[in-house]
BADOTOR-498035 format. One record per residue (C-alpha): residue number from 1; x, y, z; residue in one letter. Coordinates in steps of 0.2 Angstrom, whole numbers, plus 5000, padded with zeros to 4 digits. Layout:
# residues N
 resi    u    v    w resn
  NUM    X    Y    Z    a
...
This chain:
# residues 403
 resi    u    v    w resn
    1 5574 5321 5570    x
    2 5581 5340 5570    x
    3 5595 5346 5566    x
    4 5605 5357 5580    x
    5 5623 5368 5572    x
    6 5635 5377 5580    x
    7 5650 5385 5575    x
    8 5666 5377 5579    x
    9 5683 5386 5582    x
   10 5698 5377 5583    x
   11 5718 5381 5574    x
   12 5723 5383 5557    x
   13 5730 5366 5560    x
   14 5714 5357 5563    x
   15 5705 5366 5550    x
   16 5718 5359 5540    x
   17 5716 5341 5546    x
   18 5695 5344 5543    x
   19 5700 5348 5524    x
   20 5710 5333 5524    x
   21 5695 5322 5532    x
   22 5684 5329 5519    x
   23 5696 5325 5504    x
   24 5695 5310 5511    x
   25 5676 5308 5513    x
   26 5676 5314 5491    x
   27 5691 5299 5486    x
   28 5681 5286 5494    x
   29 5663 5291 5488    x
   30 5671 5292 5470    x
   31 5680 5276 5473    x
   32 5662 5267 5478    x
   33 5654 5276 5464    x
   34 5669 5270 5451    x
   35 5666 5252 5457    x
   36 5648 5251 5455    x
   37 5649 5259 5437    x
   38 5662 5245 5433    x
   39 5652 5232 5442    x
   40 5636 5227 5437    x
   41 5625 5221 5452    x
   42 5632 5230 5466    x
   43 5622 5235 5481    x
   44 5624 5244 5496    x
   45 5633 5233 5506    x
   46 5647 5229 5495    x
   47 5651 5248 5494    x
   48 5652 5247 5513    x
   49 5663 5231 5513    x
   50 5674 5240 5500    x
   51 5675 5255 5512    x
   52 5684 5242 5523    x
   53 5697 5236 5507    x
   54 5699 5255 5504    x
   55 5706 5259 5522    x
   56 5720 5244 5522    x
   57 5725 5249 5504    x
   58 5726 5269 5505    x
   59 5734 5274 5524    x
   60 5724 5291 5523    x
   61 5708 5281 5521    x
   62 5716 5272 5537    x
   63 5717 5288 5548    x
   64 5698 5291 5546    x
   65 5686 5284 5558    x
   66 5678 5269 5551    x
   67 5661 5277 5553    x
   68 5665 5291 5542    x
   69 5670 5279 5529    x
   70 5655 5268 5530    x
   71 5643 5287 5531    x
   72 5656 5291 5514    x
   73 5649 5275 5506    x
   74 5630 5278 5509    x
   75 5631 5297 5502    x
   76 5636 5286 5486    x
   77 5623 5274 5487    x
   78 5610 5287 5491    x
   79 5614 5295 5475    x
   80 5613 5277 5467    x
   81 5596 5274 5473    x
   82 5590 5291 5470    x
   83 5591 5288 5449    x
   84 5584 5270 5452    x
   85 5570 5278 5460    x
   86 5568 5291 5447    x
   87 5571 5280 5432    x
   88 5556 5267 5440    x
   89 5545 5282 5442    x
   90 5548 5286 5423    x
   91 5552 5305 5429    x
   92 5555 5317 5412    x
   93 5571 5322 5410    x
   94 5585 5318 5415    x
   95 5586 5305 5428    x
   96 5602 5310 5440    x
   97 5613 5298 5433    x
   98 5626 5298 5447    x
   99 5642 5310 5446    x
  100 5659 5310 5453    x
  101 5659 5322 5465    x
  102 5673 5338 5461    x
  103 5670 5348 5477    x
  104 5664 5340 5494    x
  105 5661 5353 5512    x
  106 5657 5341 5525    x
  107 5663 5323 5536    x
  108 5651 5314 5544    x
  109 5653 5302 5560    x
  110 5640 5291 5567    x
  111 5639 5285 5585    x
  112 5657 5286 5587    x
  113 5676 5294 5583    x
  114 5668 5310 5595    x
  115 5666 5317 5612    x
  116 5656 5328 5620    x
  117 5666 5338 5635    x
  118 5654 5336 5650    x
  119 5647 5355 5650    x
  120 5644 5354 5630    x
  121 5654 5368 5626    x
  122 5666 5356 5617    x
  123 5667 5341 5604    x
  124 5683 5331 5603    x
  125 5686 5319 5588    x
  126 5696 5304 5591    x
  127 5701 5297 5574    x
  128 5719 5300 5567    x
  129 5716 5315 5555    x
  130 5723 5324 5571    x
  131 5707 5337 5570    x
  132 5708 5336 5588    x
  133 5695 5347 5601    x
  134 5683 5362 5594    x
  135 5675 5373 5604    x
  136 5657 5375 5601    x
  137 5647 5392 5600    x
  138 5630 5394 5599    x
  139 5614 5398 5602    x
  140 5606 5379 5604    x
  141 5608 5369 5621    x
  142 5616 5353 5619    x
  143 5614 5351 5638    x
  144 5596 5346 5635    x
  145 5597 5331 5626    x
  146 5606 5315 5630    x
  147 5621 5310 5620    x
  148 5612 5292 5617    x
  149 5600 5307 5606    x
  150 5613 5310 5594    x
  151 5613 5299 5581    x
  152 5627 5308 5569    x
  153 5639 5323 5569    x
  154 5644 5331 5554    x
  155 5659 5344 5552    x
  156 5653 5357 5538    x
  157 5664 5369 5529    x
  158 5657 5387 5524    x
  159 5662 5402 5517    x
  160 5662 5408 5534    x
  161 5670 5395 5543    x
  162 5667 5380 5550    x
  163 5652 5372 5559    x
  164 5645 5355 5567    x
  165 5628 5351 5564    x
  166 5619 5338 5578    x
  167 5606 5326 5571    x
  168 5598 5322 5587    x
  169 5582 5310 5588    x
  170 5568 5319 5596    x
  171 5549 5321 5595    x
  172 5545 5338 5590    x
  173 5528 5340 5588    x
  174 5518 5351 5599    x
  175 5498 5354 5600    x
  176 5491 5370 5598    x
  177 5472 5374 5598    x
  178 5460 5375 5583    x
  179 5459 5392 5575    x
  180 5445 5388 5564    x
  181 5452 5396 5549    x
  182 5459 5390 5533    x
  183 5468 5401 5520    x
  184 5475 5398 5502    x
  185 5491 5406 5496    x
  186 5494 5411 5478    x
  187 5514 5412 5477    x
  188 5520 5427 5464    x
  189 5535 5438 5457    x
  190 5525 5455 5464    x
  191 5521 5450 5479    x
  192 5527 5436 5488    x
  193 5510 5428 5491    x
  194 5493 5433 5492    x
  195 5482 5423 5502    x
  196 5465 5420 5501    x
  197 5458 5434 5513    x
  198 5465 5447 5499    x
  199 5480 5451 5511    x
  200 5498 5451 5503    x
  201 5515 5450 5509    x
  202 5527 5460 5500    x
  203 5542 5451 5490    x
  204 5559 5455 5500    x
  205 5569 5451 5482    x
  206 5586 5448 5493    x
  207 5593 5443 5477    x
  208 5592 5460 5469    x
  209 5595 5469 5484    x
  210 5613 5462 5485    x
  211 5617 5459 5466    x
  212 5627 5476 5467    x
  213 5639 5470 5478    x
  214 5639 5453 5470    x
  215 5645 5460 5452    x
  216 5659 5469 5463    x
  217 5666 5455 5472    x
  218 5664 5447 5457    x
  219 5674 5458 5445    x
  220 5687 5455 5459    x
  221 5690 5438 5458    x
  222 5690 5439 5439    x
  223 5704 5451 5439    x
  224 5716 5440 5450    x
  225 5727 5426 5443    x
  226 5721 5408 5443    x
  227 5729 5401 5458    x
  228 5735 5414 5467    x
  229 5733 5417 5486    x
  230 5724 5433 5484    x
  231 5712 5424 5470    x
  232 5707 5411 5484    x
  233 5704 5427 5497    x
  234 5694 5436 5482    x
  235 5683 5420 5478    x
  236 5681 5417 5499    x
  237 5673 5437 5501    x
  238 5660 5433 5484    x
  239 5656 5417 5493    x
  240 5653 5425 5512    x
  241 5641 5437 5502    x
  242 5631 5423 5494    x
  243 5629 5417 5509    x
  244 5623 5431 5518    x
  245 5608 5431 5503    x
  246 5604 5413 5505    x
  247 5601 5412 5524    x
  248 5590 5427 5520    x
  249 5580 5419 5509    x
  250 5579 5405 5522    x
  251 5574 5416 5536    x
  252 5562 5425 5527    x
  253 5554 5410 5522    x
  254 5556 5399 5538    x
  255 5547 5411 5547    x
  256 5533 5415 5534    x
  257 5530 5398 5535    x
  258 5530 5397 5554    x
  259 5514 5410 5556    x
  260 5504 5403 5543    x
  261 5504 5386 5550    x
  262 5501 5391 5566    x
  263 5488 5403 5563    x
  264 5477 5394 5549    x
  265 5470 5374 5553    x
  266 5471 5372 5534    x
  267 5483 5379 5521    x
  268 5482 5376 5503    x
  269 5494 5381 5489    x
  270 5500 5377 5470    x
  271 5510 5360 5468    x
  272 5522 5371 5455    x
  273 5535 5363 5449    x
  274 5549 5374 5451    x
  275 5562 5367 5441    x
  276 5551 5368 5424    x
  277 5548 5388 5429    x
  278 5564 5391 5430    x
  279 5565 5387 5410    x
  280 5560 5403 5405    x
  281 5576 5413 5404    x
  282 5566 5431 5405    x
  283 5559 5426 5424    x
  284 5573 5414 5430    x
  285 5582 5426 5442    x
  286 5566 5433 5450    x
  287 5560 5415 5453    x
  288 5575 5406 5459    x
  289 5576 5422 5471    x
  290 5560 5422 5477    x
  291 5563 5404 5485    x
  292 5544 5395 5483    x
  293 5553 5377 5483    x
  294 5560 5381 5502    x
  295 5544 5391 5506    x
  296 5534 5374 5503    x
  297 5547 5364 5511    x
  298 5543 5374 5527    x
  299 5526 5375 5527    x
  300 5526 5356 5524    x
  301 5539 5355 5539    x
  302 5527 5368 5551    x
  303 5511 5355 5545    x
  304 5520 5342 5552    x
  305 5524 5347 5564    x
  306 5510 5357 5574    x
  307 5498 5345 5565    x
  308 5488 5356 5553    x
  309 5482 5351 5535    x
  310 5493 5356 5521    x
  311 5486 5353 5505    x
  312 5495 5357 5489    x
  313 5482 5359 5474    x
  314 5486 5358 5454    x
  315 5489 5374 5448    x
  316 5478 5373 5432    x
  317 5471 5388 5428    x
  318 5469 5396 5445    x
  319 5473 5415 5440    x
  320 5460 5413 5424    x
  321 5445 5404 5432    x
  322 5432 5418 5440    x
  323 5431 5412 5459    x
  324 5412 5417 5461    x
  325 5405 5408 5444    x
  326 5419 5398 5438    x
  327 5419 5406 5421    x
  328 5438 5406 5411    x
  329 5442 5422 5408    x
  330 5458 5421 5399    x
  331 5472 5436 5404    x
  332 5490 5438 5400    x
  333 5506 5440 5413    x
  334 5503 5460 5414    x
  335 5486 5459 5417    x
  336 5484 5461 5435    x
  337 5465 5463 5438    x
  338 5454 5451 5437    x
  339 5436 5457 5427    x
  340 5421 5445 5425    x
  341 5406 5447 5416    x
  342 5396 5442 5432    x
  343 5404 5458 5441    x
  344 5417 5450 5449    x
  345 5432 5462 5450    x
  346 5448 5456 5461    x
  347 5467 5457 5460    x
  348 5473 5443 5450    x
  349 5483 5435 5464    x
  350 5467 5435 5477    x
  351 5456 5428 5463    x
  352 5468 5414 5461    x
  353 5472 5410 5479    x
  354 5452 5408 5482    x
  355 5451 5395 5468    x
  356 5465 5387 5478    x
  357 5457 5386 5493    x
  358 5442 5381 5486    x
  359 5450 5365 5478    x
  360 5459 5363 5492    x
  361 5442 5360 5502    x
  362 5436 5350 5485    x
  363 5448 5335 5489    x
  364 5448 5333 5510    x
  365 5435 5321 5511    x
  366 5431 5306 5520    x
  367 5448 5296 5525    x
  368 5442 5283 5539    x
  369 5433 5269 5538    x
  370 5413 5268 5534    x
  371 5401 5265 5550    x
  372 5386 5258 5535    x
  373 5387 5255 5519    x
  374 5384 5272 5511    x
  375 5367 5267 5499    x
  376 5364 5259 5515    x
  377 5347 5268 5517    x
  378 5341 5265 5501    x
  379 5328 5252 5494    x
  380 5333 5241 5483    x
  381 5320 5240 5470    x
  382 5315 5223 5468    x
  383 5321 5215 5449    x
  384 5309 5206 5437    x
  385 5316 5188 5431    x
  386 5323 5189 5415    x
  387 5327 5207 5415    x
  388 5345 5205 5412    x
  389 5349 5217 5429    x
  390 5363 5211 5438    x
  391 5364 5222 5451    x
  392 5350 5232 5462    x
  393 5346 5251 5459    x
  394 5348 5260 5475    x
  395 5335 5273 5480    x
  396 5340 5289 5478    x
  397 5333 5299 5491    x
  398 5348 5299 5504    x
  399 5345 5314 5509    x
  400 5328 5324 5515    x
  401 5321 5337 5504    x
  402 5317 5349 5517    x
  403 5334 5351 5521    x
């Protein structure tokens, strides 16, 4: 499955009757959530069969495509399910307990209430929110899949604008050739990663870059009155600039991830968990705008995708364990070289990003089935009566000495 968006462009009119699909889309994923709560034993069919009570009740519920209703009820059951899941695998913390939703940017249809115009340059919507025909502009081409591909369309609204995202059902892997290399990477606030080959790629910190003209758009829209028009023009100007920074961070990430997979057979890297880093208030900002979660998430993506090996290793004590003789040599934050007493002297971040490799290698073993039994050269040595041995002692020599 991938996911194709395009910007759409249409009236103020239908951008009003897509804010009112998407109120709509919030009043009944609430509504499902409120019924669970108050109902014990509700599953995932009754929220779509209540979908159905909502519509003859509420005639605004009515005017949206039953689709986007039944698509309204699964966004609340997915978060439903989502803290079952966590509360079964006993996860610390907070489980996700599911919330009303205050703020909702996007309707999603299913294999109906739209239409494609024959050359793709279009999408009408058919149900009675009135949001009518949008042109479509970008730089994906619809024209090469079928519309039996598409398996939902989703109207998202940005700071920006408006946009219609494509989920379409395709295959997307592709073969590429061995390049008999394999690399671990050693994520960090100076450097954006070090991989195991000592090269570095250098932290683009779009965050700090932009947080400048953040604080002043920001001082604007503190100095307007709440509820004002200009206030909502203010907020909508901090907003487009936040999203400029996050689809940065994306890119820069996206395509980062892109060469390293198709460039290494194997790639190895720290299963952090991010959401425990970003605890410590002194290194928050630089983590959460460095992007490591969505660094990983394309990596993994790439992997999957051009078939290479991603392995993600435990991070314990990768930057203090000496990568030639496995000695701890215990250093703080600041400490930036790594010093043995064996005379192994490396940067701190290449000395960890060779442990990771090297564990990584530690734990791709043999995944098929056995052709023999393993001890299967072995004598058995034979086991006098009375002895009390249960089972035989397998020989030991398995493999030649000579080699």
């Amino acid at each position: 499955m991938i996911i194709l968006e395009l910007k759409a462009y249409g009236k103020p009119i239908q951008y009003q009757a897509i804010d009112e699909a998407i109120r709509t889309v919030k009043f009944i994923r609430n509504s499902c959530l409120r019924l669970w709560i108050d109902n014990k034993g509700t599953g995932k069919y009754d929220l779509s069969k209540y979908s159905q009570i909502l519509a003859k009740e509420f005639p605004f519920a009515n005017e949206l495509n039953s689709t986007a209703r039944q698509a309204a009820a699964e966004r609340a059951w997915s978060s439903i399910s989502r803290f079952f899941e966590n509360c079964k695998k006993k996860v610390p913390g907070k489980k996700g307990f599911p919330r009303f939703q205050k703020h909702c940017r996007s309707v999603e249809y299913k294999q109906s209430g739209w239409k494609l115009s024959p050359d793709k340059k279009s999408i009408t919507f058919s149900d009675k929110k009135g949001i009518g025909r949008l042109k479509l502009k970008g730089t994906w081409d619809l024209w090469r899949f079928d519309k039996k591909q598409i398996k939902r369309v989703r109207i998202v609204k940005r700071a920006d604008g408006y946009y219609v995202q494509f989920c379409v059902s395709v295959n997307i892997k592709e073969e590429l050739e061995p390049s008999r290399t394999t690399i671990g990477l050693d994520v960090g606030l100076k450097d954006f990663y070090t991989d195991s080959d000592g090269h570095s790629e250098p932290n683009p910190r779009f965050y700090r870059k932009g947080e400048k003209r953040l604080k002043f758009y920001q001082r604007r829209v503190s100095r307007k009155k709440k509820g004002s028009s200009n206030r909502k023009k203010a907020v909508n100007r901090l907003g487009r600039h936040h999203l400029k920074v996050s689809r940065q961070r994306k890119e820069h990430a996206k395509r980062l991830a892109r060469c390293v997979i198709r460039s290494n057979d194997l790639v190895a890297y720290e299963d952090l968990r991010v959401k425990n880093l970003v605890k410590n208030h002194c290194l928050a900002k630089s983590i959460n705008d460095a992007g490591w979660y969505q660094f990983r998430k394309w990596l993994e993506h790439f992997g999957q995708k051009f078939g290479r090996v991603t392995v993600a290793v435990n991070p314990a004590y990768t930057s203090q364990n000496c990568s030639e003789c496995g000695e701890i040599v215990k250093k703080s934050l600041s400490t930036r070289t790594h010093v043995c007493e064996c005379g192994c002297e490396l940067d701190r971040d290449h000395n960890a990003a060779i442990n990771i490799l090297k564990r990584a290698l530690g734990t791709v073993g043999h995944t098929g089935t056995w052709i023999h039994y393993p001890n299967a050269s072995g004598e058995s040595t034979s086991t006098l009566s009375g002895s009390g041995l249960i089972e035989q002692v397998g020989s030991l020599n398995e493999e030649s000495p000579r080699l």
